[in-house]
VMD Tcl script that builds the backbone (N, CA, C; Angstrom):
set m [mol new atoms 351]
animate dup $m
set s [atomselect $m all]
$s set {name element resname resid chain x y z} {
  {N N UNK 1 A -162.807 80.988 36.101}
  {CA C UNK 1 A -163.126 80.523 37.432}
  {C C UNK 1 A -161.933 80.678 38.368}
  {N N UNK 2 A -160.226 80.436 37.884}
  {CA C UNK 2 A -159.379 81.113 38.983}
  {C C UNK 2 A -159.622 81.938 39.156}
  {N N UNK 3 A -159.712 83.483 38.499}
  {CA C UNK 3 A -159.747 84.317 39.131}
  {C C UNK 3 A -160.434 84.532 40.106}
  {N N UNK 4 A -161.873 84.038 39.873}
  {CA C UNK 4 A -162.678 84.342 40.781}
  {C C UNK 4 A -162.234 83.818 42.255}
  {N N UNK 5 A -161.938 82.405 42.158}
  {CA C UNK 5 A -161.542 81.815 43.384}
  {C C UNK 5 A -159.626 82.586 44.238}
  {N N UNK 6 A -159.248 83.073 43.435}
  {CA C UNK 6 A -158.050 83.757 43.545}
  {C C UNK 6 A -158.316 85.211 44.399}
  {N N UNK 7 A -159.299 85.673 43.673}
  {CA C UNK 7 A -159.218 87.127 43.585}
  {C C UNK 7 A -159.647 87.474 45.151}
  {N N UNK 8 A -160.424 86.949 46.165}
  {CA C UNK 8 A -160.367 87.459 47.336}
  {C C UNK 8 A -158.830 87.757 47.883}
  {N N UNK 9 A -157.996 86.921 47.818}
  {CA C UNK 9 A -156.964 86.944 48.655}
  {C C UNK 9 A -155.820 87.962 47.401}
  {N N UNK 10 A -156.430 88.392 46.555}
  {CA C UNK 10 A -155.732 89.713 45.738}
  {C C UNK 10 A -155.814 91.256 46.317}
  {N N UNK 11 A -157.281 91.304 47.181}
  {CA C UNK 11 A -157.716 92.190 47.384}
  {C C UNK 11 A -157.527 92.645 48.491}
  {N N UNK 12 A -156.957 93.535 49.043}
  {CA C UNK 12 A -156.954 94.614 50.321}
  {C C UNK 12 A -157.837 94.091 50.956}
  {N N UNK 13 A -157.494 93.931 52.613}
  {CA C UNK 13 A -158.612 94.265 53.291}
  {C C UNK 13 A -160.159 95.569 53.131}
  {N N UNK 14 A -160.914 95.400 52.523}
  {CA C UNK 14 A -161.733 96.923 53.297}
  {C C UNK 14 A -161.220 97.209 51.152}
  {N N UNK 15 A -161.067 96.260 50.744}
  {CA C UNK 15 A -160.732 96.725 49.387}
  {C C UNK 15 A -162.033 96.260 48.552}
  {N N UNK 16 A -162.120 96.978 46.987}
  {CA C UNK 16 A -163.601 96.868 46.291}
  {C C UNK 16 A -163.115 96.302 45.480}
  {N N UNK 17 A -163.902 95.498 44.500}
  {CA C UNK 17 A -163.642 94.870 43.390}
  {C C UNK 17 A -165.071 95.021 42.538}
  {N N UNK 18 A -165.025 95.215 41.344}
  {CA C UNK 18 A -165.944 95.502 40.593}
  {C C UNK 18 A -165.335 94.434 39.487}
  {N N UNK 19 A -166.475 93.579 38.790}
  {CA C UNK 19 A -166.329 93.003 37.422}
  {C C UNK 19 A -167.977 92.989 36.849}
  {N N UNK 20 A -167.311 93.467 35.280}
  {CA C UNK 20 A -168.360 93.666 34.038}
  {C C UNK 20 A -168.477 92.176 33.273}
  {N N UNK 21 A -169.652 91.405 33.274}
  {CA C UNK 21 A -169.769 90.432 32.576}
  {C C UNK 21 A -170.627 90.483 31.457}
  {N N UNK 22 A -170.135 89.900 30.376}
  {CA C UNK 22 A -171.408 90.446 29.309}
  {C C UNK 22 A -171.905 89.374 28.581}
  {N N UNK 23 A -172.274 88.077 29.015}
  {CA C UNK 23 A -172.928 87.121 29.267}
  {C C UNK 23 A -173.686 86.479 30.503}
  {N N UNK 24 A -174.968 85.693 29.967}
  {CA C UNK 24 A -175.285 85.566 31.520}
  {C C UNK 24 A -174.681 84.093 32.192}
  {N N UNK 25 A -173.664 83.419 31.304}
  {CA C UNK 25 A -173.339 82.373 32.349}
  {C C UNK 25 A -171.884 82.867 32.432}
  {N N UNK 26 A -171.093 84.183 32.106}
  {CA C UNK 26 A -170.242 84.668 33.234}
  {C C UNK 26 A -171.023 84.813 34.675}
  {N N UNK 27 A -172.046 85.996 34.177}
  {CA C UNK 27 A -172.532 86.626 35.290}
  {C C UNK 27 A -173.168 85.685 36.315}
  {N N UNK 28 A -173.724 84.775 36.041}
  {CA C UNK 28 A -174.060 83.708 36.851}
  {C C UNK 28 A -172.643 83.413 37.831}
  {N N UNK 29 A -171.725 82.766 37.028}
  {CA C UNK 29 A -170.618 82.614 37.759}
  {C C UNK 29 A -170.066 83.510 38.431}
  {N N UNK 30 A -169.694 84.998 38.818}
  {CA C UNK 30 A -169.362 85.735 39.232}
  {C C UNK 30 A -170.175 85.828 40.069}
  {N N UNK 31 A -171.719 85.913 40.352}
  {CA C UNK 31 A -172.621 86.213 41.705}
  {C C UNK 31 A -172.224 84.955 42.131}
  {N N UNK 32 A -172.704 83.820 42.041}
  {CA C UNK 32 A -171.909 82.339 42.725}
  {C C UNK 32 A -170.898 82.528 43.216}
  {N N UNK 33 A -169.679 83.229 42.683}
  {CA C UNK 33 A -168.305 83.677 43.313}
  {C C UNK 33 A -168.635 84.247 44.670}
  {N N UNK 34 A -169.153 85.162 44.595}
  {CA C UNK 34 A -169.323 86.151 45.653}
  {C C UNK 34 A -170.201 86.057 46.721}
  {N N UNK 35 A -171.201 85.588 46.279}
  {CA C UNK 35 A -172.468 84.620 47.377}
  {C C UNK 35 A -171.340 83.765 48.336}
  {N N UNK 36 A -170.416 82.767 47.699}
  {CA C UNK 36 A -169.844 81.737 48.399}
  {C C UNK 36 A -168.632 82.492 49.247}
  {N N UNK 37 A -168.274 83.742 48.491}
  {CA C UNK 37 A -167.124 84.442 49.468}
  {C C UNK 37 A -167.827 85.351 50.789}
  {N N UNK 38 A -168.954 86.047 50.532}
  {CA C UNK 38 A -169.697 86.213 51.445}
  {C C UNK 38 A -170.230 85.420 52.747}
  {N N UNK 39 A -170.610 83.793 51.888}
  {CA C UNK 39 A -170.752 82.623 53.297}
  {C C UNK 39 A -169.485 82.457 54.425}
  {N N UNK 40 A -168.614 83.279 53.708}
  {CA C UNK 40 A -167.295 82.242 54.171}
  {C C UNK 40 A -166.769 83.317 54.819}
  {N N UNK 41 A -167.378 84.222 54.697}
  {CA C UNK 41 A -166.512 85.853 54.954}
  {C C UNK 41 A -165.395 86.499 54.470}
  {N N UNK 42 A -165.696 85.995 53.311}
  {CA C UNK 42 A -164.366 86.709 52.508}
  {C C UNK 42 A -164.749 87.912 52.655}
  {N N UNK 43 A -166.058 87.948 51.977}
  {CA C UNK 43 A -166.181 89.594 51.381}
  {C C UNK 43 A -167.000 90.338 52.657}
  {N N UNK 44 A -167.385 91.318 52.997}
  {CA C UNK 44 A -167.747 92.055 54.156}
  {C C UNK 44 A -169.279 92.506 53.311}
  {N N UNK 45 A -169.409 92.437 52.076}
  {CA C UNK 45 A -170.532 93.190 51.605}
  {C C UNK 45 A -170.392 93.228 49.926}
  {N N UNK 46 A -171.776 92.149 49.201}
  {CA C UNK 46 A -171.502 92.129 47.897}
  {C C UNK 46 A -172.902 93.227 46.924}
  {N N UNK 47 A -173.047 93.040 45.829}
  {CA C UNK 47 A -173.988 93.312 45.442}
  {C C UNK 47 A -175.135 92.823 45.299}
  {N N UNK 48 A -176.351 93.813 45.855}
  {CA C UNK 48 A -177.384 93.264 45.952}
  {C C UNK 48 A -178.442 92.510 44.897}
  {N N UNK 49 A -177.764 93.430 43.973}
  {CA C UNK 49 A -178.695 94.063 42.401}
  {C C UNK 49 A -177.702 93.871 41.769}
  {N N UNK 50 A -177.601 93.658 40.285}
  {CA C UNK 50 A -177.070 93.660 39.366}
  {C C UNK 50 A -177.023 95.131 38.676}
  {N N UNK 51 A -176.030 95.860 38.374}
  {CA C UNK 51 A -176.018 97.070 37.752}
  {C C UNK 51 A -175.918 97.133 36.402}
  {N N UNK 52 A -176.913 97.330 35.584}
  {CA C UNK 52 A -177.218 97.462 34.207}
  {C C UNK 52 A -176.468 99.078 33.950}
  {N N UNK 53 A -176.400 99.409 32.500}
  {CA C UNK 53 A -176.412 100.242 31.647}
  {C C UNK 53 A -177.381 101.251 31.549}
  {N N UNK 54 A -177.673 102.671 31.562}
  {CA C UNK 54 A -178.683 103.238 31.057}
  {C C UNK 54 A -179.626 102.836 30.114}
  {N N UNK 55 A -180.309 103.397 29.485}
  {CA C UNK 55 A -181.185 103.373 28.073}
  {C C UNK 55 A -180.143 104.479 27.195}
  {N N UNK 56 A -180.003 105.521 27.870}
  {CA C UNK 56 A -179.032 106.216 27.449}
  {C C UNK 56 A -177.386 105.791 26.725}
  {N N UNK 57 A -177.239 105.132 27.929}
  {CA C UNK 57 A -175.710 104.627 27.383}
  {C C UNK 57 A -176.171 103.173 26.315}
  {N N UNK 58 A -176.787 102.835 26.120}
  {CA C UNK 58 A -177.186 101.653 25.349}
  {C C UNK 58 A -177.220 102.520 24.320}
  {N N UNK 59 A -178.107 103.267 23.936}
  {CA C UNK 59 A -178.010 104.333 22.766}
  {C C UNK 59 A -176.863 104.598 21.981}
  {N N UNK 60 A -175.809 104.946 23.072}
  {CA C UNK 60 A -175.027 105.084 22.574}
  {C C UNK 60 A -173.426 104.628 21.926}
  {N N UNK 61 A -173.515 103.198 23.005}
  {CA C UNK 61 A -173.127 101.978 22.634}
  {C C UNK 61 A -174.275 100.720 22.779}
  {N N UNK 62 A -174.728 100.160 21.330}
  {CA C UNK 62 A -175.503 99.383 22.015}
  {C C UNK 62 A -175.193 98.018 22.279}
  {N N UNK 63 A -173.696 98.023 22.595}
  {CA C UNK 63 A -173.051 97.049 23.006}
  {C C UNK 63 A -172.953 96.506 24.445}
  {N N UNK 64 A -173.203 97.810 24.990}
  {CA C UNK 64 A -173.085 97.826 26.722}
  {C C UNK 64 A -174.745 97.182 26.659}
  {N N UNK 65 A -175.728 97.350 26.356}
  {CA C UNK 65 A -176.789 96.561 26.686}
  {C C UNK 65 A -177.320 95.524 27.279}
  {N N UNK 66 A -175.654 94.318 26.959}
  {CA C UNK 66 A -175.671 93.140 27.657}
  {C C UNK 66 A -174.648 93.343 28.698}
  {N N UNK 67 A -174.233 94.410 29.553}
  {CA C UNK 67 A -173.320 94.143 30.157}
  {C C UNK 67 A -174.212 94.580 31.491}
  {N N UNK 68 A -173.299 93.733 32.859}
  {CA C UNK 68 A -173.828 93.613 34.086}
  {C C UNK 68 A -172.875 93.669 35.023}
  {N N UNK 69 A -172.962 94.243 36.084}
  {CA C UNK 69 A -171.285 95.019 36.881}
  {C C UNK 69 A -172.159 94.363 38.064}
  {N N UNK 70 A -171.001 93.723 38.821}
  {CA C UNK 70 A -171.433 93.137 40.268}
  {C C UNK 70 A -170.088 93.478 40.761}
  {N N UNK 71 A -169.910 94.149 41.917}
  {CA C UNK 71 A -168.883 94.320 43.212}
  {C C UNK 71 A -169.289 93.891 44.379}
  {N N UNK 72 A -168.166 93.521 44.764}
  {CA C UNK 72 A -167.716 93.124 46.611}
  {C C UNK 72 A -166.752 93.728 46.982}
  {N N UNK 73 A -166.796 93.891 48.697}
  {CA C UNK 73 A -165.572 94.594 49.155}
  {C C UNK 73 A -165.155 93.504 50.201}
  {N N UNK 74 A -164.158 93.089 50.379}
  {CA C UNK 74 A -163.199 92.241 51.016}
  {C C UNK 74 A -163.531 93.016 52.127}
  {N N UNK 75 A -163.504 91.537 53.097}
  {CA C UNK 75 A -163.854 91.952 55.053}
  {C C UNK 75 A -162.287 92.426 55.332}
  {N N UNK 76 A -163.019 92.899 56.570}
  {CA C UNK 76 A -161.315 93.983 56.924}
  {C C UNK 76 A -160.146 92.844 57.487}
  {N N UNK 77 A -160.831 92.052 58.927}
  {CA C UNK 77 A -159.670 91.519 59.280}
  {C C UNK 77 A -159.566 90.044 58.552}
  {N N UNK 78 A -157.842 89.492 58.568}
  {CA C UNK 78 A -157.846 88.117 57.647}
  {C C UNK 78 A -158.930 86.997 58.060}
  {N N UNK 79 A -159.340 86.114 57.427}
  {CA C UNK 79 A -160.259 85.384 57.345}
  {C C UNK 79 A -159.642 83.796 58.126}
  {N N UNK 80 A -160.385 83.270 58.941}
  {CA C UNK 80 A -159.040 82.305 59.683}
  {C C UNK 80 A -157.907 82.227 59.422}
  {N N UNK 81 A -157.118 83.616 59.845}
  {CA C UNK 81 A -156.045 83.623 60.336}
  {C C UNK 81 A -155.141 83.501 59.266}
  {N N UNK 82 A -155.778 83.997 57.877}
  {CA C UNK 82 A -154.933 83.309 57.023}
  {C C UNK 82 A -154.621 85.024 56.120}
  {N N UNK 83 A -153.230 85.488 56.431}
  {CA C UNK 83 A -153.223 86.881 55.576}
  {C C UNK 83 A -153.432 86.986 54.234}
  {N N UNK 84 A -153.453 88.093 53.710}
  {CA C UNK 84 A -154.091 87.856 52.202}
  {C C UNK 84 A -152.665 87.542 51.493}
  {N N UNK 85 A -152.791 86.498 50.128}
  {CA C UNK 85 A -151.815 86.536 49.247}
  {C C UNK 85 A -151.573 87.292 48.486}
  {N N UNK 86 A -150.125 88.248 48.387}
  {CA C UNK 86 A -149.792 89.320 48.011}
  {C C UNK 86 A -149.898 89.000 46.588}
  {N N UNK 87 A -150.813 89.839 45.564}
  {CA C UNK 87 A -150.840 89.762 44.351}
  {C C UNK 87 A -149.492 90.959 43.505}
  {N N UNK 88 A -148.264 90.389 43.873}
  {CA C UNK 88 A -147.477 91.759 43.582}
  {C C UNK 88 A -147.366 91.991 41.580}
  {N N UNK 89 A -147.744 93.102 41.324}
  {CA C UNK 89 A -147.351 93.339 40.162}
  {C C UNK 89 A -146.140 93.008 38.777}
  {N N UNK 90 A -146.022 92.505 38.361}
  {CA C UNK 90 A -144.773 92.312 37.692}
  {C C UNK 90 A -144.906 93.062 36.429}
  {N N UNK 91 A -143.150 92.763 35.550}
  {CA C UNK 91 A -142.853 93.842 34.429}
  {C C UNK 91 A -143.045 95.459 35.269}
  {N N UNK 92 A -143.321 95.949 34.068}
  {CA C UNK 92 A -143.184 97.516 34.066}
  {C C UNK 92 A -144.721 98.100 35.073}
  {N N UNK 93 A -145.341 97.330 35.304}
  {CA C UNK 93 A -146.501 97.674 35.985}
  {C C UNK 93 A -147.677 98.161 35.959}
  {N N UNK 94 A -147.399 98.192 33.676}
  {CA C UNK 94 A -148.396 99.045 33.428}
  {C C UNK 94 A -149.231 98.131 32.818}
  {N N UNK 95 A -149.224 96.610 32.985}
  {CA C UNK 95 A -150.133 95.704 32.051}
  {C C UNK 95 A -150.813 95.506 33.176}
  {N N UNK 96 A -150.612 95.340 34.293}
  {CA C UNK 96 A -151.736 94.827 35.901}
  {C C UNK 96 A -151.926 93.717 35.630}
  {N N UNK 97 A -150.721 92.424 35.020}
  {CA C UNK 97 A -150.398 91.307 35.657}
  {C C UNK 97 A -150.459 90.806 36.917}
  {N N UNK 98 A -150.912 89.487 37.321}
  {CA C UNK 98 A -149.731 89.501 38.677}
  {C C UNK 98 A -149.063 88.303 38.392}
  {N N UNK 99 A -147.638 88.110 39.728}
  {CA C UNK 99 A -146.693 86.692 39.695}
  {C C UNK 99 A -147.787 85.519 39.338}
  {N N UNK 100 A -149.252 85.478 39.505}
  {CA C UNK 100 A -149.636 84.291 39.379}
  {C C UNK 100 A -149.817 83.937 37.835}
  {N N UNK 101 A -149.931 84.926 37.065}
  {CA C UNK 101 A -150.581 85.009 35.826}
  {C C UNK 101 A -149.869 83.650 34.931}
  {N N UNK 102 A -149.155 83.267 35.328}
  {CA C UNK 102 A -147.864 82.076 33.987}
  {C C UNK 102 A -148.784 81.044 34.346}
  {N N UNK 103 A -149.082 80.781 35.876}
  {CA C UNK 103 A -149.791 78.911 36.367}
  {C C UNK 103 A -151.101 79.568 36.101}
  {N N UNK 104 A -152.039 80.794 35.808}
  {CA C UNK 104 A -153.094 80.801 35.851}
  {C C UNK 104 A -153.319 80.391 33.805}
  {N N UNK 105 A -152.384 80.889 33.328}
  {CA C UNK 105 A -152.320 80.753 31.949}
  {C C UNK 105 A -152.508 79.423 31.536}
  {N N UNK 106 A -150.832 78.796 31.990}
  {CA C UNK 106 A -150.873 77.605 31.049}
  {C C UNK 106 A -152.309 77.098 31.764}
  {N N UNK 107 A -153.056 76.976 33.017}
  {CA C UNK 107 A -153.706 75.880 33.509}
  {C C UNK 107 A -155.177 76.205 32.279}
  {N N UNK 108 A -155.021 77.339 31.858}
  {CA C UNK 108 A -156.915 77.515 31.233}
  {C C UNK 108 A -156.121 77.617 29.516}
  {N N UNK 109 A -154.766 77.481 29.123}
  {CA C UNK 109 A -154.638 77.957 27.959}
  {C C UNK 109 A -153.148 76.619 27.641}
  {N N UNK 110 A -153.154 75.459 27.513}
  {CA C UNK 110 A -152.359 74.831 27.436}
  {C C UNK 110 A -151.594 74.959 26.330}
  {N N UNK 111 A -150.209 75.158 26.827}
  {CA C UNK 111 A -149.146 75.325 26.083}
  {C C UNK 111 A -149.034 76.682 26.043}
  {N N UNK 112 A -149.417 77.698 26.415}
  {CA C UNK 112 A -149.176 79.239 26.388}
  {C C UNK 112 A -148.776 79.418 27.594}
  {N N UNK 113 A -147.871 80.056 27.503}
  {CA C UNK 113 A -147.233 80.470 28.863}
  {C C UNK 113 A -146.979 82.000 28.435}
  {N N UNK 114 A -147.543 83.028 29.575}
  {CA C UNK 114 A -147.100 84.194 29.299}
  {C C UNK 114 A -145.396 84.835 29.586}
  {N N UNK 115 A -145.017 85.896 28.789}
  {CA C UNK 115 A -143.721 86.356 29.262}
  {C C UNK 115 A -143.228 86.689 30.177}
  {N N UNK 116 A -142.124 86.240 30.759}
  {CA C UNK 116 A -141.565 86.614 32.150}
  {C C UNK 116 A -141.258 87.910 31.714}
  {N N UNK 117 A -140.774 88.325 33.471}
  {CA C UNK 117 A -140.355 89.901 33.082}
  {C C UNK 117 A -138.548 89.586 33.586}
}
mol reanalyze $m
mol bondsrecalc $m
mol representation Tube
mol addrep $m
């Protein structure tokens, strides 16, 4: 649920975000995310539909079967006046951390704190 509530102000203006949920009370939670960022104008434009898997690609993993992809794209200008919070990368840049990741940790994983860089 941080992320979700986080993740507008991660995202570029005029920027997309796509997430794969492969349960339906993620996916529940993730359209709720986005419905409420939409009221508020976070997002400029979410998904209408839920995007399933082929029959095809189920075939061939039939793991993807339960999976469900919903995107939004963040409205262009800041949202009262408030600029977006810079999600800057840390470490080497190739894990796609961000600075928030240590308070997003311990708060859902007590007593784990991830590695500084």
């Amino acid at each position: 649920m941080t992320l979700l509530r986080h993740l507008p102000q991660c995202v570029n203006p005029g920027g997309r975000v796509a997430i794969v949920a492969f349960h339906s009370g993620e996916d529940r939670r993730v359209k709720k995310a986005f419905q409420a960022g939409l009221r508020e104008g976070l997002y400029a434009a979410i998904a209408e539909n839920v995007v399933r898997p082929t029959p095809e690609e189920c075939r061939a993993n039939p793991r993807a079967s339960a999976a469900k992809l919903r995107w939004a794209r963040r409205s262009s200008p800041p949202v009262l006046g408030i600029p977006p919070r810079p999600c800057r990368q840390v470490g080497d840049g190739g894990g796609g951390r961000s600075e928030h990741d240590d308070e997003i940790g311990e708060r859902t994983h007590p007593g784990v704190r991830l590695p500084s860089s």
